[in-house]
C-alpha positions as CSV (number, residue, x, y, z in Angstrom):
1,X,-52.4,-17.3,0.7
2,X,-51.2,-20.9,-0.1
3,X,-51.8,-24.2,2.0
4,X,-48.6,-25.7,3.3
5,X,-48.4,-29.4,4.2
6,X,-45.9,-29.7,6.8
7,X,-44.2,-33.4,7.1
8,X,-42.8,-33.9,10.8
9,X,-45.4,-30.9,11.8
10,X,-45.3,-31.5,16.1
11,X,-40.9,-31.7,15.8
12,X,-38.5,-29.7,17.6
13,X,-38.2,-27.4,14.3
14,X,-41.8,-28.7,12.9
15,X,-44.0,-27.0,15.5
16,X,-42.2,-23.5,14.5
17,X,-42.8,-24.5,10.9
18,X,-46.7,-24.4,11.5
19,X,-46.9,-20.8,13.4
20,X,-44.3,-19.3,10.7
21,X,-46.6,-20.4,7.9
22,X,-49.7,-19.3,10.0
23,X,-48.0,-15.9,11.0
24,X,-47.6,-15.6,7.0
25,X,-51.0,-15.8,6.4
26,X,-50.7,-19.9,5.3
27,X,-53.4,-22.2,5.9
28,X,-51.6,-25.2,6.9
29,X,-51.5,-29.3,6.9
30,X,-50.0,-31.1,9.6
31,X,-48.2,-34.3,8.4
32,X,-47.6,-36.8,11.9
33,X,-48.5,-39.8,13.8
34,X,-50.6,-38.1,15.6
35,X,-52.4,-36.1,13.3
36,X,-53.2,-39.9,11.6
37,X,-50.0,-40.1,8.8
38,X,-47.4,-42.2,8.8
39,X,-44.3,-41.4,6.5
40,X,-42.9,-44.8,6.4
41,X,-45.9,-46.6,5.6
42,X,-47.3,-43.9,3.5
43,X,-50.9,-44.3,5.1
44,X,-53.3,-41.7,3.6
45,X,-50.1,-39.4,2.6
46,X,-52.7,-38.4,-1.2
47,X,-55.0,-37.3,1.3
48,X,-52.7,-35.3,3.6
49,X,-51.7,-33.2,0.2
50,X,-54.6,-32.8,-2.0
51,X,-54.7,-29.1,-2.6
52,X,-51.7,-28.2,-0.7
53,X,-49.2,-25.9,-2.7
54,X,-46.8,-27.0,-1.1
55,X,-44.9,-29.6,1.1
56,X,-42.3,-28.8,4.2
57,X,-40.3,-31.9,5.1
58,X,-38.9,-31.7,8.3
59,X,-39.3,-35.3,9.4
60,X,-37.0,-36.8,12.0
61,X,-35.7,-40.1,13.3
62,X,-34.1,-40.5,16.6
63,X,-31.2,-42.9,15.8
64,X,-27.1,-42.9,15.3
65,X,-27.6,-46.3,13.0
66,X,-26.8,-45.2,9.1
67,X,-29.4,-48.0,8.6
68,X,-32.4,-46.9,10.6
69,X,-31.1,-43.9,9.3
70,X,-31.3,-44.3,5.9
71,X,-34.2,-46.8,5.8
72,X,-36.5,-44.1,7.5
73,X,-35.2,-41.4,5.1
74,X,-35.5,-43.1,1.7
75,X,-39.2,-44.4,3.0
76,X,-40.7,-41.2,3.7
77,X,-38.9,-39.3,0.8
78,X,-40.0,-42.1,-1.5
79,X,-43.9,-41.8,0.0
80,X,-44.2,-38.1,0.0
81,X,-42.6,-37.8,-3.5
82,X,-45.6,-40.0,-4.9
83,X,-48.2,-38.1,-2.9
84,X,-46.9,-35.0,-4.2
85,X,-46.6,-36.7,-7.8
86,X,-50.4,-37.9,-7.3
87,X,-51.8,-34.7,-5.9
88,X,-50.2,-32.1,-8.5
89,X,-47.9,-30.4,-5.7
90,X,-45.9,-27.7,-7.0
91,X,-43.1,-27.7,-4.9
92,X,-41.5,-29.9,-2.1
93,X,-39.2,-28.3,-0.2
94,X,-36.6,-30.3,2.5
95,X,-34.6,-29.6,5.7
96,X,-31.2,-30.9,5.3
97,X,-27.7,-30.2,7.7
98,X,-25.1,-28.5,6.5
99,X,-22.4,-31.2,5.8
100,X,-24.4,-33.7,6.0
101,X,-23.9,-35.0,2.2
102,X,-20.6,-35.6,2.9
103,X,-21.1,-38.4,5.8
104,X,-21.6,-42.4,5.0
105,X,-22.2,-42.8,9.0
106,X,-24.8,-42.3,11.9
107,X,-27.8,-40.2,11.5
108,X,-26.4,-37.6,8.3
109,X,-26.2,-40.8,6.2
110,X,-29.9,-40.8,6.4
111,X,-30.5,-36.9,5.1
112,X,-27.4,-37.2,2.6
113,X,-29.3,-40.4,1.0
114,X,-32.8,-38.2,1.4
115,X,-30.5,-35.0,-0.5
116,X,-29.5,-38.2,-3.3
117,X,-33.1,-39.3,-3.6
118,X,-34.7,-35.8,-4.0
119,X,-32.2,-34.6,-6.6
120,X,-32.3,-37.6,-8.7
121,X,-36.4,-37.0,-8.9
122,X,-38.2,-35.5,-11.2
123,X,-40.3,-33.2,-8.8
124,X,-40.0,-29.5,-8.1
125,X,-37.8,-29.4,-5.0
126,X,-35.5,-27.3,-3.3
127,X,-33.7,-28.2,-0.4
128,X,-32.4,-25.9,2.9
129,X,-29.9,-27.0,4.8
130,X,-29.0,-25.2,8.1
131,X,-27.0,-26.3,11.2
132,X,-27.9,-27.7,14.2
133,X,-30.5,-25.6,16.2
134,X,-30.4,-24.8,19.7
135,X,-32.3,-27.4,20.9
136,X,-29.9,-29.9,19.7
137,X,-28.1,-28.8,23.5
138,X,-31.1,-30.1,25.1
139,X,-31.0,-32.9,22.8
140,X,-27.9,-34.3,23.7
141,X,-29.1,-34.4,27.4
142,X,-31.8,-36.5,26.9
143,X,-30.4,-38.7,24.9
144,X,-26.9,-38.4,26.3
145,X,-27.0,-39.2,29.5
146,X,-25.9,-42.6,31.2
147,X,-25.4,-43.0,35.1
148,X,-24.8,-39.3,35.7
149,X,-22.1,-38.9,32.1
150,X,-23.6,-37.1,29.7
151,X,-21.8,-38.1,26.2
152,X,-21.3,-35.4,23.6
153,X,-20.1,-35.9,20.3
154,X,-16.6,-33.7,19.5
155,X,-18.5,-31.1,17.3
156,X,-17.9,-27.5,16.3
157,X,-21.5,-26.4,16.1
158,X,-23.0,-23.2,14.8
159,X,-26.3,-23.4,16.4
160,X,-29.3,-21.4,14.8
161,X,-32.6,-20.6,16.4
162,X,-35.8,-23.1,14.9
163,X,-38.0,-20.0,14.4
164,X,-35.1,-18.5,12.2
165,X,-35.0,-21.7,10.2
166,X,-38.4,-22.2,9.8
167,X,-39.6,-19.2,8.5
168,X,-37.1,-19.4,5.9
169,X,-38.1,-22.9,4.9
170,X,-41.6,-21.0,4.4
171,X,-39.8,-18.1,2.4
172,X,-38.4,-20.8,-0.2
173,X,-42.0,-22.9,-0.1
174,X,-44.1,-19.6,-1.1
175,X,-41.9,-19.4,-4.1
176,X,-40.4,-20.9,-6.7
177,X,-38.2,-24.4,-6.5
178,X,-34.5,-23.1,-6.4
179,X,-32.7,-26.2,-6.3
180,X,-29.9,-26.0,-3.4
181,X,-31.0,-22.8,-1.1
182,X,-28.1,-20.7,0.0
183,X,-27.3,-22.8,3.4
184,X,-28.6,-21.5,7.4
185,X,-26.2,-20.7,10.2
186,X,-26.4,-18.9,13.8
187,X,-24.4,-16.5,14.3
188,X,-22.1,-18.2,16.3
189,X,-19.2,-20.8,16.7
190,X,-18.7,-23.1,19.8
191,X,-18.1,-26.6,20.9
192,X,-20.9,-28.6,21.1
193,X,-19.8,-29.9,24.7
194,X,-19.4,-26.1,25.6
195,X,-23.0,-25.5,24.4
196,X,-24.4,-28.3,26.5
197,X,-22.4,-27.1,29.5
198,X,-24.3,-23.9,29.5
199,X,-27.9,-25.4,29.3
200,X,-26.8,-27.8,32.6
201,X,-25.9,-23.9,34.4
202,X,-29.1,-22.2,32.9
203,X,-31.6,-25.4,33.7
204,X,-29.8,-25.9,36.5
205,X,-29.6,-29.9,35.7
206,X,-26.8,-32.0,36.8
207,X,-24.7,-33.9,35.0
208,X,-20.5,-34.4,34.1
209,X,-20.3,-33.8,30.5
210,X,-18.0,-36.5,28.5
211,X,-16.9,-34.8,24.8
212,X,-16.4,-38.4,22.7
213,X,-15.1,-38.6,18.9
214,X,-18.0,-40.4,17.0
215,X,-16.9,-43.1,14.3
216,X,-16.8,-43.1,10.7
217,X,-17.3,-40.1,8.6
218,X,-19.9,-39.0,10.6
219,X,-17.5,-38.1,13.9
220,X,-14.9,-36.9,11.2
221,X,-17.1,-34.0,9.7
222,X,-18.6,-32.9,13.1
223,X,-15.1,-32.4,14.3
224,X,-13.3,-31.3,11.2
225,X,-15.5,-27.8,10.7
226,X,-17.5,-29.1,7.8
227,X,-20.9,-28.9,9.8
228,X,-20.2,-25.0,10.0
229,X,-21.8,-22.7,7.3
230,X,-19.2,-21.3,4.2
231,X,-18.4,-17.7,3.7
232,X,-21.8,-17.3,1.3
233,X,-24.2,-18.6,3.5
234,X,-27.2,-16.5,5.3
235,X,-26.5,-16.1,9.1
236,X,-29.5,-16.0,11.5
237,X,-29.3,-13.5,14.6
238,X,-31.0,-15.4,17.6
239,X,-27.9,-16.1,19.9
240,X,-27.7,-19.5,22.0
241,X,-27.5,-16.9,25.1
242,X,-30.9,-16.0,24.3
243,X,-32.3,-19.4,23.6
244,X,-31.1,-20.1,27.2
245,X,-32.6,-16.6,28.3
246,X,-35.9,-17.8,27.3
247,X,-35.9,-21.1,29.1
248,X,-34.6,-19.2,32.4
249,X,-37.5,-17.1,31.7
């Protein structure tokens, strides 16, 4: 059994983190606001992993600005990175995005400078990255939304169920750092607007749904494919259909 520090531990992905690591038999560290940690300040962060085996980053920022983006990123990598350094952890792992690297725009600016910052460390990392979960649908709704539109970016998604990615994020933690982990998809391709279509019908919320071309790099790889998983990467099985199953349920 190891103890797992989990960074961003209540998250949409975060919360499925803690019960994978449980279910494995992990004791486990939950890294929040609310739990009394604060990535960007780096309040207590020593504390949070003395003794842990490992770290779980799966932090998040709400935000389309590169520089909140990137500012939040950079802070909490930075902070963690020194815990880790101060507290002899063995391996810090990090959810990225598929494609993200490639983007100098909006939110992926933020995890392609967090990629940058981890690799040019000295620590024992590895880094995940997967595509956008199934809850990014519901996502896009709240955040969407003005005066009855709902704005979606032009995206070809390959959405993958949270449990799926976090119990592999746990898989990599448990062992060795492997550098770049062979990426996470679903096992599906649609259009983002398509995806958030079918929640409105399964939830039965209202709403017209508005499919917009972001700007910058960041609208050109969510349109262009390159948020989609490559011929060698591992493919979950949970189905968006069954996501929405469960929240008919």
């Amino acid at each position: 059994m190891s103890r797992i520090a989990i960074a961003g531990a209540t998250g949409a992905v975060g919360r499925h983190v803690v019960a994978a690591a449980q279910a494995a038999g992990h004791e486990t560290v939950a890294i929040a606001r609310s739990t009394g940690f604060d990535l960007v300040n780096g309040r207590v962060l020593t504390e949070a992993v003395t003794g842990v085996d490992a770290v779980i980053d799966v932090s998040s920022i709400g935000t389309l600005s590169a520089r909140r983006s990137i500012e939040f990123f950079e802070a909490a990598t930075t902070n963690l990175l020194a815990a880790d350094e101060a507290a002899g952890v063995r391996h810090h792992v990090v959810l990225s995005i598929v494609g993200a690297a490639k983007s100098t725009s909006g939110y992926y600016a933020g995890k392609a400078a967090q990629e940058r910052l981890l690799m040019g460390s000295e620590a024992p990392w590895s880094i995940l990255r997967a595509t956008q979960v199934h809850e990014f649908a519901a996502q896009m709704v709240q955040r969407g939304t003005m005066a009855g539109m709902i704005l979606v970016p032009k995206m070809r998604s390959q959405p993958v169920a949270a449990a799926e990615v976090a119990v592999e994020l746990v898989r990599i933690a448990d062992g060795e750092p492997v550098g770049l982990a062979r990426d996470l998809g679903g096992p599906q391709v649609a259009r983002m607007a398509d995806l958030v279509r079918r929640y409105l019908c399964a939830t039965g919320s209202k709403g017209r749904v508005l499919e917009v071309r972001m700007p910058g790099s960041m609208g050109r790889i969510s349109a262009d494919g390159s948020l989609l998983v490559g011929p060698d990467a591992k493919l979950g099985s949970g189905t968006f259909d069954r996501w929405l199953e469960r929240l008919e349920g």
